[in-house]
Structure formats: structure tokens, C-alpha cells
Residue frames as qw, qx, qy, qz and C-alpha x, y, z in Angstrom:
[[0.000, 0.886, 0.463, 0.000, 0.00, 0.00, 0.00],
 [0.203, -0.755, 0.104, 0.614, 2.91, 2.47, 1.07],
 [0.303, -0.161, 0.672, 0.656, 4.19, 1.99, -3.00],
 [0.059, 0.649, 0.594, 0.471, 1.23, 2.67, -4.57],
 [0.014, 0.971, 0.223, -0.090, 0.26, 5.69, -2.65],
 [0.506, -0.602, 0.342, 0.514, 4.14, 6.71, -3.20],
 [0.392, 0.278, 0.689, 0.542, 3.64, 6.09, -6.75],
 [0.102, 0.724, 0.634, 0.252, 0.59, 8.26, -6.99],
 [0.314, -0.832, -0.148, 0.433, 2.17, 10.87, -4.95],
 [0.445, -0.132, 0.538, 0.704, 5.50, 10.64, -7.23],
 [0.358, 0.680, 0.472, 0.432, 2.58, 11.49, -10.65],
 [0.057, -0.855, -0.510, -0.068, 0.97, 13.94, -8.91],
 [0.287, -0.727, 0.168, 0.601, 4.13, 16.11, -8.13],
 [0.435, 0.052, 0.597, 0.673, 5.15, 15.14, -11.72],
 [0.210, 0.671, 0.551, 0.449, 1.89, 16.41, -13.40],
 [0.204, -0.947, -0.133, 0.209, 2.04, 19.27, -11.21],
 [0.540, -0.253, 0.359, 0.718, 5.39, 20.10, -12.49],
 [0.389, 0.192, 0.790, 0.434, 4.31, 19.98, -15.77],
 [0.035, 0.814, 0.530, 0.235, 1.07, 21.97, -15.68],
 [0.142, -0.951, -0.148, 0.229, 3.15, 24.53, -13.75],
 [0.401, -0.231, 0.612, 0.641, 6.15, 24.54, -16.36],
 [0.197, 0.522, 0.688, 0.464, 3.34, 25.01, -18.73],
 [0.085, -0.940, -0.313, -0.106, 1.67, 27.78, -17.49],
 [0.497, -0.540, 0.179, 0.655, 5.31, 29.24, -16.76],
 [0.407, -0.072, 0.530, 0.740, 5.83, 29.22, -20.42],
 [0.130, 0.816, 0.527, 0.200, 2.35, 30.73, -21.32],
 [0.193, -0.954, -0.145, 0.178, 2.83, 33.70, -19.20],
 [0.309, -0.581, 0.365, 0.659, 6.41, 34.46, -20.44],
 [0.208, 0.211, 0.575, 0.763, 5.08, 34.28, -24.27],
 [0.091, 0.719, 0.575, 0.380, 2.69, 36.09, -23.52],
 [0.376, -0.807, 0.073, 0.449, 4.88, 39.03, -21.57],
 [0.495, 0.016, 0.503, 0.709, 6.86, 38.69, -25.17],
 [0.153, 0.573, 0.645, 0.482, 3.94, 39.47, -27.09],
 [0.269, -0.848, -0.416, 0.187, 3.04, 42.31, -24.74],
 [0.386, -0.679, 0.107, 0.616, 6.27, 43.61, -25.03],
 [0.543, 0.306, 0.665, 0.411, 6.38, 43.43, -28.56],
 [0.075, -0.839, -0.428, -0.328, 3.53, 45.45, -29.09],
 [0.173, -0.951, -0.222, 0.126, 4.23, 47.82, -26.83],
 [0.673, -0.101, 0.532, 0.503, 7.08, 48.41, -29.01],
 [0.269, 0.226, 0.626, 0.696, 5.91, 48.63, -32.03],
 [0.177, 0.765, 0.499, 0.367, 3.47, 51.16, -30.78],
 [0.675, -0.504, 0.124, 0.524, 5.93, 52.89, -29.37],
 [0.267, -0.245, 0.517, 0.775, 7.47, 53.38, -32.45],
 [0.065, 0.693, 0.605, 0.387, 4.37, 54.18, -34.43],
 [0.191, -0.875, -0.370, 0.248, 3.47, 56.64, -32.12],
 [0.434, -0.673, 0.184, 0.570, 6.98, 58.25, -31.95],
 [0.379, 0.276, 0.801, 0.372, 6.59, 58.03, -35.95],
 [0.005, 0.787, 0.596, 0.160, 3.41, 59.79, -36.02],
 [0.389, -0.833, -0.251, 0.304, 4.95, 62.79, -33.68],
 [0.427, -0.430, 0.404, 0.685, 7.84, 63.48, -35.82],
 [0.187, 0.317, 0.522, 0.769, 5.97, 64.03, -38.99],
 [0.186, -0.843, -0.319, -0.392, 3.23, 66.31, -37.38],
 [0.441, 0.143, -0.424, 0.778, 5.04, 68.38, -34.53],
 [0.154, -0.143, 0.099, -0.973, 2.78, 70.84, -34.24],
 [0.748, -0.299, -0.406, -0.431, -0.69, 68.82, -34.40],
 [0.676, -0.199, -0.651, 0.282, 0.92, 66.34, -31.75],
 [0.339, 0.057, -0.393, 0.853, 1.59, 69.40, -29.38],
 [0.492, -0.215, 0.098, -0.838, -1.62, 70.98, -29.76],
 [0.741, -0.277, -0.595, -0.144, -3.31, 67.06, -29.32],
 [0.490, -0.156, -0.614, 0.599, -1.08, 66.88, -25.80],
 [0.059, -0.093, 0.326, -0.939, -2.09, 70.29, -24.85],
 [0.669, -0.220, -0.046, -0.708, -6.00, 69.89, -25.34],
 [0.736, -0.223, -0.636, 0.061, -5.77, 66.15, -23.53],
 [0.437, 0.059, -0.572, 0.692, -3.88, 67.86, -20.86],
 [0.326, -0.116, 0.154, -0.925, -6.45, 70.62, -20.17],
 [0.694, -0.173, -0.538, -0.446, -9.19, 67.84, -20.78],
 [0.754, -0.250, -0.582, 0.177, -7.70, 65.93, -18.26],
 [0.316, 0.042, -0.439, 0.840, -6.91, 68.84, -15.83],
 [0.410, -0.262, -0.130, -0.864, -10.57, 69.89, -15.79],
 [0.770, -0.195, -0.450, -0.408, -11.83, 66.74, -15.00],
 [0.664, -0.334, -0.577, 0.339, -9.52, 65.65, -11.98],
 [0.142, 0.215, -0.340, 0.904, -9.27, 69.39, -10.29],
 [0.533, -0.411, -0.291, -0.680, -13.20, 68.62, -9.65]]
């Protein structure tokens, strides 16, 4: 009896391994992909700001007032 529950103990750490080697490897492609992207819009943005100077400056300023109206309340 002690070998068979010693056995079953032995899977269960194994499959736990496993499922938590798996989910190890989800969460670190999907921290790639996250980083990726936030990357590549990054560089879109920073893109976007260098061919319009002026538009981007007046966009920041009216967000900024937008957003200084709304949290001085």
C-alpha cells in the first residue's frame, strides 16, 4: 500500500510540475507578445509625432487641459 500511494504521490508532483512549467511558459510568451507590441506602438506613435510636430503638441495640450478639468473637480 505504502508503494502505490508513493507512486501516486510521485505522478501527482510530476503532473504538477508539468502543468506549472506550462503555465510558466504561457505567461512568459505572452509578456513577449506584450512587449512586442508595446514596441511597435511605441514606435508608431513616436513616428506619427515626428511628422506632425505641431498637431501632436496641440493634441497633448488639449488632452492635458481635458484631463486637468476633469480631476481638479
Amino acid at each position: 500500500m505504502s508503494s502505490f500511494s508513493s507512486s501516486a504521490r510521485n505522478a501527482s508532483e510530476s503532473d504538477a510540475k508539468e502543468k506549472a512549467q506550462s503555465i510558466t511558459r504561457k505567461a512568459q510568451q505572452l509578456y513577449n507578445d506584450a512587449c512586442e507590441t508595446a514596441s511597435r506602438t511605441t514606435d508608431r506613435v513616436t513616428g506619427q509625432i515626428r511628422n506632425n510636430p505641431v498637431q501632436s503638441s496641440f493634441l497633448a495640450l488639449g488632452i492635458g487641459y481635458i484631463l486637468g478639468r476633469l480631476f481638479s473637480r
